[in-house]
N, CA, C and O atoms as a GROMACS GRO file, in nm:
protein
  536
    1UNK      N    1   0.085  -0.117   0.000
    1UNK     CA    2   0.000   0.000   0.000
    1UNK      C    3   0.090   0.124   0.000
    1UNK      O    4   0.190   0.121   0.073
    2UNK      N    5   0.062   0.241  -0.082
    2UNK     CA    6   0.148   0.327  -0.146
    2UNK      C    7   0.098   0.438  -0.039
    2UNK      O    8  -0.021   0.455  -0.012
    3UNK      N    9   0.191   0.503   0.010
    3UNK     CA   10   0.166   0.633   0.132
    3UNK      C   11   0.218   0.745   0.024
    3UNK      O   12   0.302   0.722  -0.063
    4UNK      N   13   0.152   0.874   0.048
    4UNK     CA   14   0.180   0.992  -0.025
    4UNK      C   15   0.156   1.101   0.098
    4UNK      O   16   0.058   1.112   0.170
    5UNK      N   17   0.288   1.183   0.097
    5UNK     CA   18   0.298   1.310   0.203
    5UNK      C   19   0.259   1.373   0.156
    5UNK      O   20   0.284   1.410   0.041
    6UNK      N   21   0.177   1.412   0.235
    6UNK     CA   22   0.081   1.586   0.245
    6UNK      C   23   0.123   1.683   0.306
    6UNK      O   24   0.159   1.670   0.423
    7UNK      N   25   0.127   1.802   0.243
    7UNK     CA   26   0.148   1.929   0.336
    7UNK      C   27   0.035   1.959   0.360
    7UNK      O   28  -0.057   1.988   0.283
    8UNK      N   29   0.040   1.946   0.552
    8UNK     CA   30  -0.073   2.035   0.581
    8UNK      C   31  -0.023   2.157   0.610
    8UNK      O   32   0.084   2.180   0.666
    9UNK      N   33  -0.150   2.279   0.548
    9UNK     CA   34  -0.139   2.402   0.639
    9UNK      C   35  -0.248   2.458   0.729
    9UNK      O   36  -0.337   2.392   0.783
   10UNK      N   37  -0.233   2.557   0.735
   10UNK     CA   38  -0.354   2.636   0.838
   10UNK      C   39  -0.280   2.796   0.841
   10UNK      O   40  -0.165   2.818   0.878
   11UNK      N   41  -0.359   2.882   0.802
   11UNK     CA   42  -0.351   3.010   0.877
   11UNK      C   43  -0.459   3.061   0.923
   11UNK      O   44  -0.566   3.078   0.865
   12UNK      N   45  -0.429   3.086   1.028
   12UNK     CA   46  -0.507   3.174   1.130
   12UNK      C   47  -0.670   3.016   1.216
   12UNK      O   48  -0.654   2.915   1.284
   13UNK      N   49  -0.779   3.074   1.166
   13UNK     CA   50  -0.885   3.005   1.184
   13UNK      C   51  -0.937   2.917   1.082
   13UNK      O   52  -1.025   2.832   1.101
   14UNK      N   53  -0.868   2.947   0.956
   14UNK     CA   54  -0.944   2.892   0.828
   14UNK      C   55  -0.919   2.724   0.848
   14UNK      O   56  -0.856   2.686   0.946
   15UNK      N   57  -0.956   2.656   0.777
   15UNK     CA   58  -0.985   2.565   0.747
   15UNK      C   59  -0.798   2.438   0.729
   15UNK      O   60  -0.697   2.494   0.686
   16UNK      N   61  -0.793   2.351   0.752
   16UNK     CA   62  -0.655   2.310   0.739
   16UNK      C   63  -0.617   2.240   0.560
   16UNK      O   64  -0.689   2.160   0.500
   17UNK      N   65  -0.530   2.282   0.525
   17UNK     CA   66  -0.532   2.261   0.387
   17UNK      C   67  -0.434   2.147   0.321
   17UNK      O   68  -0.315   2.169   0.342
   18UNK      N   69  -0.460   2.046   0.256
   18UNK     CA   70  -0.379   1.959   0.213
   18UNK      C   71  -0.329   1.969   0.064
   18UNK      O   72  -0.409   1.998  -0.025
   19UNK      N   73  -0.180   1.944   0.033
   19UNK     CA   74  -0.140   1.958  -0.080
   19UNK      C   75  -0.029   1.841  -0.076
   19UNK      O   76   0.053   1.832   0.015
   20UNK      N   77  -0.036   1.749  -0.191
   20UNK     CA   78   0.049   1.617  -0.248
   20UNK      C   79   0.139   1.716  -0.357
   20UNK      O   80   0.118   1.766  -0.467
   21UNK      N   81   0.235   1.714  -0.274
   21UNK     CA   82   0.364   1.763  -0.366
   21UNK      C   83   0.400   1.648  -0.516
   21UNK      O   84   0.455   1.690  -0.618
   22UNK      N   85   0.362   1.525  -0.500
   22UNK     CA   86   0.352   1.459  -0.593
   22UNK      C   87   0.293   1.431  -0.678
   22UNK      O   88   0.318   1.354  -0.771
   23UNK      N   89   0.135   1.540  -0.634
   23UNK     CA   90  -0.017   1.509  -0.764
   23UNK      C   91  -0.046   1.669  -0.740
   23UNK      O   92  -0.119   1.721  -0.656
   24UNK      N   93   0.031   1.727  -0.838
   24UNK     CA   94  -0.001   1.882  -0.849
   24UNK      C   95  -0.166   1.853  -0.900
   24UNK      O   96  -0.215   1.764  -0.968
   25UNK      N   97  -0.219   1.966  -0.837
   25UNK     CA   98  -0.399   1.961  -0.837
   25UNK      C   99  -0.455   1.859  -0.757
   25UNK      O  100  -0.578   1.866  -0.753
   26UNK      N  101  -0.406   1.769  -0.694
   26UNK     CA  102  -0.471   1.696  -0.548
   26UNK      C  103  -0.466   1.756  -0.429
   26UNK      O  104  -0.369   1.738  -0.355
   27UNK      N  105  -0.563   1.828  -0.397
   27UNK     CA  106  -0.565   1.887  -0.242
   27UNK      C  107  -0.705   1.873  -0.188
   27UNK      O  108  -0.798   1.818  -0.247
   28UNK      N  109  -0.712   1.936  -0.053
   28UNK     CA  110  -0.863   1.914  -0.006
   28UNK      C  111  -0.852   1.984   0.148
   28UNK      O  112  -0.756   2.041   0.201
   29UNK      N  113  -0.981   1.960   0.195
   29UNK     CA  114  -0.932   2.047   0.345
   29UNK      C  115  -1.039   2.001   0.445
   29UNK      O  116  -1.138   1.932   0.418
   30UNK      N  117  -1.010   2.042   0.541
   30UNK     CA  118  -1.032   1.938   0.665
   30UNK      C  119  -1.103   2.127   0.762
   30UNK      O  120  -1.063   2.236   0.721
   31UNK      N  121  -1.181   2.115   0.854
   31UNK     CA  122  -1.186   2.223   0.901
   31UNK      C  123  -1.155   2.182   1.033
   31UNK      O  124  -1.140   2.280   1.106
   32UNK      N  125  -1.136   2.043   1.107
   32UNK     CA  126  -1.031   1.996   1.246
   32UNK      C  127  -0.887   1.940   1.183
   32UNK      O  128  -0.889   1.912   1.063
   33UNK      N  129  -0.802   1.928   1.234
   33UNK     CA  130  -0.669   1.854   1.263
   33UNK      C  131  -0.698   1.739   1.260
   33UNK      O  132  -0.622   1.670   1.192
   34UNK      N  133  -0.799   1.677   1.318
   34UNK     CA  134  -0.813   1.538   1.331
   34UNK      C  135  -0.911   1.471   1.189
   34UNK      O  136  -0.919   1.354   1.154
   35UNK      N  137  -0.965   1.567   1.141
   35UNK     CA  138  -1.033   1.521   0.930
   35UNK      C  139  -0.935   1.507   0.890
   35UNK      O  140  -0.936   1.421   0.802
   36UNK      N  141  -0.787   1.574   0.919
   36UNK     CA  142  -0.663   1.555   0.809
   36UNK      C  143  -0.662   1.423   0.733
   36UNK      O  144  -0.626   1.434   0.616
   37UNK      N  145  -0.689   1.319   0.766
   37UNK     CA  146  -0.607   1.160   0.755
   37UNK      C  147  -0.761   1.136   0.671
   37UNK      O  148  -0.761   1.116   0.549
   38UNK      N  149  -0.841   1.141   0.721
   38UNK     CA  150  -0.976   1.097   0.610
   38UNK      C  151  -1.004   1.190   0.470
   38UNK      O  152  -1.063   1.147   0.370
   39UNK      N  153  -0.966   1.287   0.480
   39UNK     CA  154  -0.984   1.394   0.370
   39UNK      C  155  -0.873   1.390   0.302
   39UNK      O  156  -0.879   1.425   0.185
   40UNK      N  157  -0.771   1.355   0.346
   40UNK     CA  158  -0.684   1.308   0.286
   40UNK      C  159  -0.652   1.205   0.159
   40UNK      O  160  -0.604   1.215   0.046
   41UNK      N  161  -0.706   1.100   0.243
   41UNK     CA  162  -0.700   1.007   0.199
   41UNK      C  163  -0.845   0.971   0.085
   41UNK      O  164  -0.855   0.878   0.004
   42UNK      N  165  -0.936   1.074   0.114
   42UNK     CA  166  -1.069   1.092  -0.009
   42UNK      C  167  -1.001   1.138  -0.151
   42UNK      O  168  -1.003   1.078  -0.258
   43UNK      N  169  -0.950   1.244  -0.122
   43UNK     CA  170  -0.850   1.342  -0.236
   43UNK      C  171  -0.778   1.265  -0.306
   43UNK      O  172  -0.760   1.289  -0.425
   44UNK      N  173  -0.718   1.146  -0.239
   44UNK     CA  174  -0.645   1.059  -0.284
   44UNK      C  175  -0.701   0.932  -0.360
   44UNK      O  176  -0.654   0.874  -0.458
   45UNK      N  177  -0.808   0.908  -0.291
   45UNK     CA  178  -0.882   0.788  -0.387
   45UNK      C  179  -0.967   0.869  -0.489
   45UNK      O  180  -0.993   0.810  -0.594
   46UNK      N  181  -1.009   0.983  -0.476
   46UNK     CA  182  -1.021   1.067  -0.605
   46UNK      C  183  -0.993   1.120  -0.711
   46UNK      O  184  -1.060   1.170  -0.801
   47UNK      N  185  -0.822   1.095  -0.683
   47UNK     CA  186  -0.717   1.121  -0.807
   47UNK      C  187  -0.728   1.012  -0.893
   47UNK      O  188  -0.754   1.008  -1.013
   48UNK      N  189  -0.703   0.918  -0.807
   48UNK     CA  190  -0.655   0.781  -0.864
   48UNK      C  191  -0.796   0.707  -0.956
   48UNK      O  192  -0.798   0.612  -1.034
   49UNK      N  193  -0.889   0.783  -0.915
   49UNK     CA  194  -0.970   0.737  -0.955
   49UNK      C  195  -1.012   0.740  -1.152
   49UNK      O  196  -1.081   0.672  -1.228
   50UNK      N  197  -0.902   0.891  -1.169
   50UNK     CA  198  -0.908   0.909  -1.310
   50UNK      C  199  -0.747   0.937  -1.350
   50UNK      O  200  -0.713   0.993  -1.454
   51UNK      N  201  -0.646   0.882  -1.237
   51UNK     CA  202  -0.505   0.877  -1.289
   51UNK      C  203  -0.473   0.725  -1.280
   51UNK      O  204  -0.536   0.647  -1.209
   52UNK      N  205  -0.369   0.694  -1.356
   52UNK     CA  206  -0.318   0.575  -1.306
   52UNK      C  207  -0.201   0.568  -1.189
   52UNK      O  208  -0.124   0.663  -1.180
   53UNK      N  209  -0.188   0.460  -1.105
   53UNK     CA  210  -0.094   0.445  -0.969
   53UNK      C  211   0.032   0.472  -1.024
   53UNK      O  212   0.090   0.421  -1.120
   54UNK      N  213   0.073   0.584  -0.925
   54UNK     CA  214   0.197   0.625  -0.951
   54UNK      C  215   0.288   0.543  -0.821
   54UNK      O  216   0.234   0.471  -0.737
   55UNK      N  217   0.446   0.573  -0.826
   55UNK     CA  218   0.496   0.530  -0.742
   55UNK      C  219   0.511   0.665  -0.615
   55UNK      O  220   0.543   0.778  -0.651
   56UNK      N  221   0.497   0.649  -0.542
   56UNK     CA  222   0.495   0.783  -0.428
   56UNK      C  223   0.599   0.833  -0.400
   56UNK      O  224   0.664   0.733  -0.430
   57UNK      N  225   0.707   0.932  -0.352
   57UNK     CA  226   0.870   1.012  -0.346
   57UNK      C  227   0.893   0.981  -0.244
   57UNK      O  228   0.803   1.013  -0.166
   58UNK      N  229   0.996   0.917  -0.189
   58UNK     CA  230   1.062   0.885  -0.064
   58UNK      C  231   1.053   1.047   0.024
   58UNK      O  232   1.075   1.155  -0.030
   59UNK      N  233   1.023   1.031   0.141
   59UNK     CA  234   1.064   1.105   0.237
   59UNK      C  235   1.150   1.240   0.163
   59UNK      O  236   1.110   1.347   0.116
   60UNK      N  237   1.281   1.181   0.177
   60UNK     CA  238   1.385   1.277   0.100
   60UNK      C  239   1.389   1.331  -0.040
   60UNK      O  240   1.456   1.425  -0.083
   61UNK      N  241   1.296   1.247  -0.108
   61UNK     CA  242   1.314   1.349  -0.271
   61UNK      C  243   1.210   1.466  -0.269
   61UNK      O  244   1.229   1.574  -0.324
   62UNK      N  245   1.031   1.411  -0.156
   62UNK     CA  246   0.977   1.535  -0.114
   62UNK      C  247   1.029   1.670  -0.067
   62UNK      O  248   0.997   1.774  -0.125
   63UNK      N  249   1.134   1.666   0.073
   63UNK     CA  250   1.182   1.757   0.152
   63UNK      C  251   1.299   1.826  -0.018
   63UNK      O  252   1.351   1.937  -0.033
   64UNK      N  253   1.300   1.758  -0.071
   64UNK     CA  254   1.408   1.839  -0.235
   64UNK      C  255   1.300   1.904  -0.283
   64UNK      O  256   1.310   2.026  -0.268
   65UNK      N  257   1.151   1.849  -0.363
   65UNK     CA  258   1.059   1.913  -0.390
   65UNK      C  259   1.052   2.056  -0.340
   65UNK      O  260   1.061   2.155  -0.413
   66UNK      N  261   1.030   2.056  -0.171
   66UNK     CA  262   0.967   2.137  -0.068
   66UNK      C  263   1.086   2.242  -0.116
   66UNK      O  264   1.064   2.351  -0.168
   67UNK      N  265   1.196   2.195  -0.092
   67UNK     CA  266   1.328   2.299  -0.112
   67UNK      C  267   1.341   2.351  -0.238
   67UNK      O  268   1.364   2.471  -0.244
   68UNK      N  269   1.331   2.289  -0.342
   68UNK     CA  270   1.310   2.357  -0.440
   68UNK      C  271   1.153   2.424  -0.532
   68UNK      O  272   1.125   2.435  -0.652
   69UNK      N  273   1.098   2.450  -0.432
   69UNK     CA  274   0.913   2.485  -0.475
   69UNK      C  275   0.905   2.636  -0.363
   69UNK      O  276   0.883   2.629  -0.243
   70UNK      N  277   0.934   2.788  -0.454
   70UNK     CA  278   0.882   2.887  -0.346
   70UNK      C  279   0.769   2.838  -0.296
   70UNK      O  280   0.802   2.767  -0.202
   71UNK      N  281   0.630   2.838  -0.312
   71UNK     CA  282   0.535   2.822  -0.231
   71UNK      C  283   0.544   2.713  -0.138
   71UNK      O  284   0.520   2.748  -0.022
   72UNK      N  285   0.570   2.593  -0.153
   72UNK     CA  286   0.595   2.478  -0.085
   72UNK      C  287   0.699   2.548   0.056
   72UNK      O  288   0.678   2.557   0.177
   73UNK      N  289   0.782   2.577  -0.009
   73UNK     CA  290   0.890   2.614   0.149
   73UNK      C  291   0.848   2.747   0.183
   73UNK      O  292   0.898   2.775   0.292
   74UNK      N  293   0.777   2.844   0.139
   74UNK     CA  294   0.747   2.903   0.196
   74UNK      C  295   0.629   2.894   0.335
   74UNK      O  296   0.627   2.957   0.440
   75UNK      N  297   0.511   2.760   0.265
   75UNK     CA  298   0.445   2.703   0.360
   75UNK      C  299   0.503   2.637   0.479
   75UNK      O  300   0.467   2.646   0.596
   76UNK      N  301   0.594   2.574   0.430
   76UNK     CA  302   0.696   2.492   0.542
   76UNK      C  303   0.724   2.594   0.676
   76UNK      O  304   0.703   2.583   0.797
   77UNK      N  305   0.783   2.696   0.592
   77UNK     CA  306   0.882   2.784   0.708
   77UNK      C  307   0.743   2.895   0.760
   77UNK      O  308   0.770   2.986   0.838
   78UNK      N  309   0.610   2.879   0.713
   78UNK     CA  310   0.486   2.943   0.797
   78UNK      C  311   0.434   2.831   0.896
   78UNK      O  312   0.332   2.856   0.960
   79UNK      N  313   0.497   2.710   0.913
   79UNK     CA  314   0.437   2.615   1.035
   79UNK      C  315   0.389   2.491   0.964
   79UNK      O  316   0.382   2.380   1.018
   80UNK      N  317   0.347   2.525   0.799
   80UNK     CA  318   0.299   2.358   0.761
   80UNK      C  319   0.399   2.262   0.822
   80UNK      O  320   0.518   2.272   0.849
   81UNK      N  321   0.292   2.146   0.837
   81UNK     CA  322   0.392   2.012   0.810
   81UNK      C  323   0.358   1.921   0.735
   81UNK      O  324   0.271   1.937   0.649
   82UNK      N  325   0.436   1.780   0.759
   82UNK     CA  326   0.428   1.662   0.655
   82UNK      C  327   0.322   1.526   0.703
   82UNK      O  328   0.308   1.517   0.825
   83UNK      N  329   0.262   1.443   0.635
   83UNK     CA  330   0.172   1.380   0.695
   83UNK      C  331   0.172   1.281   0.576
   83UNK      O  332   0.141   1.303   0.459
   84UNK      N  333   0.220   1.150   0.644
   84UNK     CA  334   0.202   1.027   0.524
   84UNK      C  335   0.058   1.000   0.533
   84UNK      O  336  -0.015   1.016   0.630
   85UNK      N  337   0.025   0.951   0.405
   85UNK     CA  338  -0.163   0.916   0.394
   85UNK      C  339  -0.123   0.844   0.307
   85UNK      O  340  -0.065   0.869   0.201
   86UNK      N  341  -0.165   0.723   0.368
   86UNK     CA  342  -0.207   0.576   0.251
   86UNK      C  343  -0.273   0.604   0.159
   86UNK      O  344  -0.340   0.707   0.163
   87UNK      N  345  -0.272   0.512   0.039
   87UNK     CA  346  -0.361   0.501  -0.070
   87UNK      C  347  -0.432   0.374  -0.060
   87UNK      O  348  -0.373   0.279  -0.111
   88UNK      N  349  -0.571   0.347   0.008
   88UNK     CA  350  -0.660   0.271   0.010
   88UNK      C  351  -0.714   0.207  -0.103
   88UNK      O  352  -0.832   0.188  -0.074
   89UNK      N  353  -0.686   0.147  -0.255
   89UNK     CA  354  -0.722   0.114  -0.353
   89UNK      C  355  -0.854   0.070  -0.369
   89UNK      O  356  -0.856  -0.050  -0.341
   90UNK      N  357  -0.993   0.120  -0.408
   90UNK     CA  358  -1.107   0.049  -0.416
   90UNK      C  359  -1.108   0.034  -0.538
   90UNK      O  360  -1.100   0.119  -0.627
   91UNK      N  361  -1.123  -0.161  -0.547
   91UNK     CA  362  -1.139  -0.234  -0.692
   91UNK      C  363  -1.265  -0.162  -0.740
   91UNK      O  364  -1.277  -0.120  -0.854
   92UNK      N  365  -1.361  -0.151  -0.643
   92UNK     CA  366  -1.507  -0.177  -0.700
   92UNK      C  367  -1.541  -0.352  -0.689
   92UNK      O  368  -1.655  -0.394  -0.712
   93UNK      N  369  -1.430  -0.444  -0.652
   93UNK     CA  370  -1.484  -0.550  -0.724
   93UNK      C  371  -1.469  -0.600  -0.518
   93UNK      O  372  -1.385  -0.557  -0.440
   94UNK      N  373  -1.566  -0.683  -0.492
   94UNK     CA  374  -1.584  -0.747  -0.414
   94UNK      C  375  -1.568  -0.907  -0.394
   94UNK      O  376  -1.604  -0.976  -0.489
   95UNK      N  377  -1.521  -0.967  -0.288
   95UNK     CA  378  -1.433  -1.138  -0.269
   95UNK      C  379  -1.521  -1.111  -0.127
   95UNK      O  380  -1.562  -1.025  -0.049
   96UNK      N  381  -1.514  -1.283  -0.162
   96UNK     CA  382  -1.583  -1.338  -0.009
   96UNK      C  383  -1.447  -1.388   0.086
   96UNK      O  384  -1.353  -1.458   0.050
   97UNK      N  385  -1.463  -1.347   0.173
   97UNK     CA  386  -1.368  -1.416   0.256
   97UNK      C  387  -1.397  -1.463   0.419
   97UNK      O  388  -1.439  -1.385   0.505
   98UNK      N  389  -1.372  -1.574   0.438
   98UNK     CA  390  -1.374  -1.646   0.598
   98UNK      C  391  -1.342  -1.592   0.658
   98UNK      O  392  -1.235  -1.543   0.621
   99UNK      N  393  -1.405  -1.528   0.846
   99UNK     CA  394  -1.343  -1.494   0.922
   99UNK      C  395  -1.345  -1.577   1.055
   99UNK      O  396  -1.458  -1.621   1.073
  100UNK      N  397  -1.277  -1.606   1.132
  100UNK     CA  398  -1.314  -1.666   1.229
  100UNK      C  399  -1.265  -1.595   1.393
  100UNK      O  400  -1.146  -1.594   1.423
  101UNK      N  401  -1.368  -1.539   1.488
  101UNK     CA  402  -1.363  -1.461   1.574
  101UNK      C  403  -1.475  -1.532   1.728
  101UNK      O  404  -1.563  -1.617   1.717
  102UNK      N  405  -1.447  -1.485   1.813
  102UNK     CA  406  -1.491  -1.518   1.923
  102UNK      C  407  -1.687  -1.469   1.908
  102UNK      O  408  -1.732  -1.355   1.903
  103UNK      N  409  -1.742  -1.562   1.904
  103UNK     CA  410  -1.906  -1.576   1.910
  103UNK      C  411  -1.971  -1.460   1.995
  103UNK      O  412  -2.092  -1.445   1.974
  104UNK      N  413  -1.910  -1.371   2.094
  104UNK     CA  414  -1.989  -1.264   2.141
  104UNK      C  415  -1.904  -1.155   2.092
  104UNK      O  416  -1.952  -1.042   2.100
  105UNK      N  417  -1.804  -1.167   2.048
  105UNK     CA  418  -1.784  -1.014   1.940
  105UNK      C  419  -1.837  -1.014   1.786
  105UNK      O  420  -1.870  -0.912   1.725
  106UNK      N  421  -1.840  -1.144   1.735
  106UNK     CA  422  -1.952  -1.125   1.566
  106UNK      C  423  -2.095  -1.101   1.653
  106UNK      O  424  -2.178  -1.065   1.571
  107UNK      N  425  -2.137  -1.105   1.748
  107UNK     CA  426  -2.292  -1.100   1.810
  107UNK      C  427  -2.300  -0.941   1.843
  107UNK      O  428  -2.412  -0.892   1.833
  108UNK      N  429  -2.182  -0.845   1.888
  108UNK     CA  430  -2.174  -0.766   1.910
  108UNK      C  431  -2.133  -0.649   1.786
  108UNK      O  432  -2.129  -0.526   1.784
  109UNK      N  433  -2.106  -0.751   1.692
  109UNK     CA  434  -2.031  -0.657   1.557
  109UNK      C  435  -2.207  -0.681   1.481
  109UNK      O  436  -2.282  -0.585   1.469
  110UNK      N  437  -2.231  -0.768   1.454
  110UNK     CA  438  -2.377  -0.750   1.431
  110UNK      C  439  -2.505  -0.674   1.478
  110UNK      O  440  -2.595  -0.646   1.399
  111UNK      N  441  -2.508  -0.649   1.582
  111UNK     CA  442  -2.588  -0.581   1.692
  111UNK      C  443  -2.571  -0.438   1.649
  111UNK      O  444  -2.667  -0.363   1.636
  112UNK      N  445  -2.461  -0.405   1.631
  112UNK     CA  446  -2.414  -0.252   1.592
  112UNK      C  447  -2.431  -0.251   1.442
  112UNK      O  448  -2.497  -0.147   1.434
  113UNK      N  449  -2.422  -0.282   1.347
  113UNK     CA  450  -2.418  -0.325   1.214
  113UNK      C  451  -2.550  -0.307   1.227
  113UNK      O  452  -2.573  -0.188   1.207
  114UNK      N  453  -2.674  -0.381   1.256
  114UNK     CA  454  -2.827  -0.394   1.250
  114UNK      C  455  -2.851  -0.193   1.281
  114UNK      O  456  -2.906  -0.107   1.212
  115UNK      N  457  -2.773  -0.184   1.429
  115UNK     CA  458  -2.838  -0.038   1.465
  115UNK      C  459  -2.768   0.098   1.359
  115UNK      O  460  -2.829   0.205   1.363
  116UNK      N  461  -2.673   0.091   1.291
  116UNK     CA  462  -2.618   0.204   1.205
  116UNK      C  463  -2.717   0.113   1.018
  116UNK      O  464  -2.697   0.144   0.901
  117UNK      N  465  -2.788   0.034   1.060
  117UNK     CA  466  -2.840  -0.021   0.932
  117UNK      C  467  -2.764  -0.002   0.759
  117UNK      O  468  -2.819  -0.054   0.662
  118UNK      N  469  -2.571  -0.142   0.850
  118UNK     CA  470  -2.544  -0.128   0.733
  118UNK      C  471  -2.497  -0.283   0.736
  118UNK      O  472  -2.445  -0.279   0.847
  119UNK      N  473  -2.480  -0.400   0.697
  119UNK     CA  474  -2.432  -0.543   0.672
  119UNK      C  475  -2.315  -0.522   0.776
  119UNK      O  476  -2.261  -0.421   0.821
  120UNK      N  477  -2.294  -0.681   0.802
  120UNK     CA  478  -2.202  -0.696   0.911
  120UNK      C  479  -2.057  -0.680   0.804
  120UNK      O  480  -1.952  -0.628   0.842
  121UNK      N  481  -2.084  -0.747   0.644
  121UNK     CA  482  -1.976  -0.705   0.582
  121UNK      C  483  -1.854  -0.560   0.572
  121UNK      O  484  -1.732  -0.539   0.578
  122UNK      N  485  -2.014  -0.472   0.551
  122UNK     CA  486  -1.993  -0.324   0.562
  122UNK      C  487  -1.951  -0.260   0.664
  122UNK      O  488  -1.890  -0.154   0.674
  123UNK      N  489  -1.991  -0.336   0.745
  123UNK     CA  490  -1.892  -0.218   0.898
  123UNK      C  491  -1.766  -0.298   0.922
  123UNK      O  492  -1.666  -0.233   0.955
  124UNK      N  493  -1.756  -0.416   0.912
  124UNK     CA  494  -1.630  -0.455   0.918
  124UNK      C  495  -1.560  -0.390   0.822
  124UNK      O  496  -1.453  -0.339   0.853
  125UNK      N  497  -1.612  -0.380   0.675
  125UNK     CA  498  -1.482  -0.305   0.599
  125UNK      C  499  -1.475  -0.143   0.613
  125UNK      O  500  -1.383  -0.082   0.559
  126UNK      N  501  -1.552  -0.093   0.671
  126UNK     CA  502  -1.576   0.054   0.722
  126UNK      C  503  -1.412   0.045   0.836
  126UNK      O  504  -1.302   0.094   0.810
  127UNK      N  505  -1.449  -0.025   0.944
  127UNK     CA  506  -1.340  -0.044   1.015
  127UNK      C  507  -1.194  -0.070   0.960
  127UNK      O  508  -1.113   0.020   0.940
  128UNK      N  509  -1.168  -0.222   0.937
  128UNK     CA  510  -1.046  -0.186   0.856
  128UNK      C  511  -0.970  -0.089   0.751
  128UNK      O  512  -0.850  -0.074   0.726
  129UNK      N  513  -1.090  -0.028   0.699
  129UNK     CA  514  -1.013   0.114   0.655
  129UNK      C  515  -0.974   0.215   0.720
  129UNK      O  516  -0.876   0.284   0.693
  130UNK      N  517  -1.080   0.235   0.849
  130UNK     CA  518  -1.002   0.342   0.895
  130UNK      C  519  -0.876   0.280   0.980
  130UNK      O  520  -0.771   0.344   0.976
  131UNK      N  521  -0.878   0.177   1.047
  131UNK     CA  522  -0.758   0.142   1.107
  131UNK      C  523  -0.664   0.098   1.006
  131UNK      O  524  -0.556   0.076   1.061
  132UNK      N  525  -0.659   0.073   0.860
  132UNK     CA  526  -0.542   0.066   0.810
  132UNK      C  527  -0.464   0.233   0.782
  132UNK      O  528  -0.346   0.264   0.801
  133UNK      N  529  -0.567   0.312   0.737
  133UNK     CA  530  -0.529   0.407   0.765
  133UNK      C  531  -0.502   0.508   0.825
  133UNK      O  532  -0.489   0.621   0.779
  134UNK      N  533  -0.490   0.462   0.960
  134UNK     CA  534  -0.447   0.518   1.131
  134UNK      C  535  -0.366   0.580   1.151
  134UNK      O  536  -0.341   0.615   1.266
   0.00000   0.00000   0.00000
């Protein structure tokens, strides 16, 4: 799974702003600190959705980017920072697969599944996305 650094910024009250130094025109914005990682990672399955998978810039060829991009280092040296965000790939295409778990947590993963009225499939994969992308 392919991670792509984001600059986040923020000035003042506005809204926090994401920019992929690696997909000029992929950005998006979050209005908490804590949307960063989901809005992120939307922007990102939104690119991909009409680009093909690129390979993502190590750590160090970004911080070269940043150094050589006025706006980029100028954001840097106003407080942005850097933030890896996975790329979650949705096929569209769906597989069955076996799970095997203790009989009062599928009773309890169901129970909750019935009350947000979505398949026990669906909240399980609701979950592993956000914890893969944690």
């Amino acid at each position: 799974m392919p991670n792509f650094y984001a600059i986040v910024t923020q000035e003042g009250d506005s809204a926090h702003g994401i920019h992929f130094p690696d997909l000029p025109g992929c950005f998006s914005a979050a209005d908490t600190l804590d949307e960063v990682p989901a809005k992120a990672r939307e922007a990102l399955s939104l690119w991909f959705e009409d680009e093909a998978m690129i390979a993502p810039s190590s750590l160090a060829d970004v911080h070269e980017k940043i150094r050589n991009d006025v706006v980029y280092a100028k954001l840097m040296s106003s407080g942005a920072f850097l933030m890896s965000i996975p790329v979650v790939s949705m096929t569209g295409r769906t597989v069955k697969a076996n799970l095997t778990m203790d009989a009062g947590l599928l009773q309890a993963i169901d129970e909750t599944a019935r009350e947000r009225g979505v398949t026990r499939s669906a909240f399980i994969a609701d979950l592993a996305r956000r914890e893969i992308a944690a």
